[in-house]
C-alpha positions in Angstrom: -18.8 -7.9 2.5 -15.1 -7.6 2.8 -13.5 -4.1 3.7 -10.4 -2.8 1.4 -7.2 -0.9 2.0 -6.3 0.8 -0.9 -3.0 2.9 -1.4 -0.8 4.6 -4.7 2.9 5.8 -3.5 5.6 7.1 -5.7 8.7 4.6 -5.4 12.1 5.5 -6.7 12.7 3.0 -9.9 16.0 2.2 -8.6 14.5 0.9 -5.5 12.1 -1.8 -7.1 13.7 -4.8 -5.1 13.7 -2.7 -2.0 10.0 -1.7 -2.0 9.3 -5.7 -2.6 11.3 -6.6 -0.5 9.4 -4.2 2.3 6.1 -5.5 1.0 6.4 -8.9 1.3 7.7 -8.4 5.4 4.3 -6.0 6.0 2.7 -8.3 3.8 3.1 -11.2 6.1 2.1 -9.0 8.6 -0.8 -7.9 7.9 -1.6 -11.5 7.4 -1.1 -12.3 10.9 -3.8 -9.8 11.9 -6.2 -10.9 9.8 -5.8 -10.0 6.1 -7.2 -12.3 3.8 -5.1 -10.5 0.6 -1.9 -8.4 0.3 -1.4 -6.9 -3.5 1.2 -5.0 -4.5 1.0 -3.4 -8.3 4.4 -1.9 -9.7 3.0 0.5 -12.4 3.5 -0.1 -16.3 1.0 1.6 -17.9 -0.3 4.3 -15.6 -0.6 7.7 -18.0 -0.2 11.0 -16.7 -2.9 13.4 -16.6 -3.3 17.0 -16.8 -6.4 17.4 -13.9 -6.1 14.1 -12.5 -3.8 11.0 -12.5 -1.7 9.0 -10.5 0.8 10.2 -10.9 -0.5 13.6 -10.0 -2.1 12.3 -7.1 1.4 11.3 -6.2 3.6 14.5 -7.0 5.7 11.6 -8.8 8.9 12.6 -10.4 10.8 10.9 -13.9 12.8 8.8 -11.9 10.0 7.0 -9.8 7.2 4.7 -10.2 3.2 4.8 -9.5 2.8 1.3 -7.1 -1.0 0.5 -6.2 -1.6 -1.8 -3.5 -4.6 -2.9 -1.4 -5.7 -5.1 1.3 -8.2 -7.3 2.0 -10.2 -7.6 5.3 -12.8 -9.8 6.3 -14.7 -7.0 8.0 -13.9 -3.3 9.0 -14.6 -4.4 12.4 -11.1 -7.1 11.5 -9.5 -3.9 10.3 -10.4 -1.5 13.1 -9.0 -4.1 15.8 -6.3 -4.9 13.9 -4.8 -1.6 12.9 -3.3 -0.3 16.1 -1.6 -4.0 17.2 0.1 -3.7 13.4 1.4 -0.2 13.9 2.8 -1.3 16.9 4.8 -4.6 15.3 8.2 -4.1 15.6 8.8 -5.7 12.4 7.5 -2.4 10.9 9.0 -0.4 12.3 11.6 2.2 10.4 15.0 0.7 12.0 13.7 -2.8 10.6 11.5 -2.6 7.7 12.4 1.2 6.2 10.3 2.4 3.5 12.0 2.5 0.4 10.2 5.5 -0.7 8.8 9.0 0.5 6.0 8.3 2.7 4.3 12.0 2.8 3.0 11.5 -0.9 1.5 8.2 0.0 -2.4 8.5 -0.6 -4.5 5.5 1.0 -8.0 5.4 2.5 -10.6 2.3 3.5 -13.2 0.9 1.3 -16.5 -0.9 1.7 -16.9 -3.4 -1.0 -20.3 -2.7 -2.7 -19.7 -5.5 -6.1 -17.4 -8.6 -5.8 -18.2 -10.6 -8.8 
């Protein structure tokens, strides 16, 4: 079964065509080390909560916006390998490909797929 990145960020509104922008660069990549799927979700509907949400989850404030994204790996193993060479791609790093949003309340963690239907 394939192995899943998953991440929610708060991203200032105004910075929409930034955070794109940065997504499609990491997006391609992530590719390159062996991603099979790059998505990106700019929230639309995502409710607030009053135990859990998130937003919440996020600490995001009235002028951002919830984004969930994920990847898709072939394996953990794919992942694992690939991880380290990716962090080290100059085309991420902060002088080239700055995030456009406030990396400490980014939440992510890895997944193993138990249903793909």
């Amino acid at each position: 079964m394939s192995y899943v990145d998953g991440f929610v960020a708060a991203v200032p509104t105004a910075n929409r065509q930034a955070f794109i922008d940065h997504a499609r660069q990491a997006a391609a990549v992530f590719k390159e080390h062996g991603a099979l799927k790059v998505i990106e979700c700019w929230g639309d509907d995502v409710p607030e909560g009053e135990l859990t949400s998130f937003p919440l989850a996020v600490q995001c404030q009235p002028e951002e916006t919830v984004v969930f994204s994920w990847l898709v790996w072939p394996s953990r193993e794919v992942r694992d390998r690939a991880m380290p060479r990716i962090m080290e791609d100059p085309r991420l790093s902060p002088e080239v490909n700055p995030m456009p949003f406030d990396g400490q309340r980014l939440i992510y963690g890895g997944f193993e797929t138990v249903v793909d239907e």
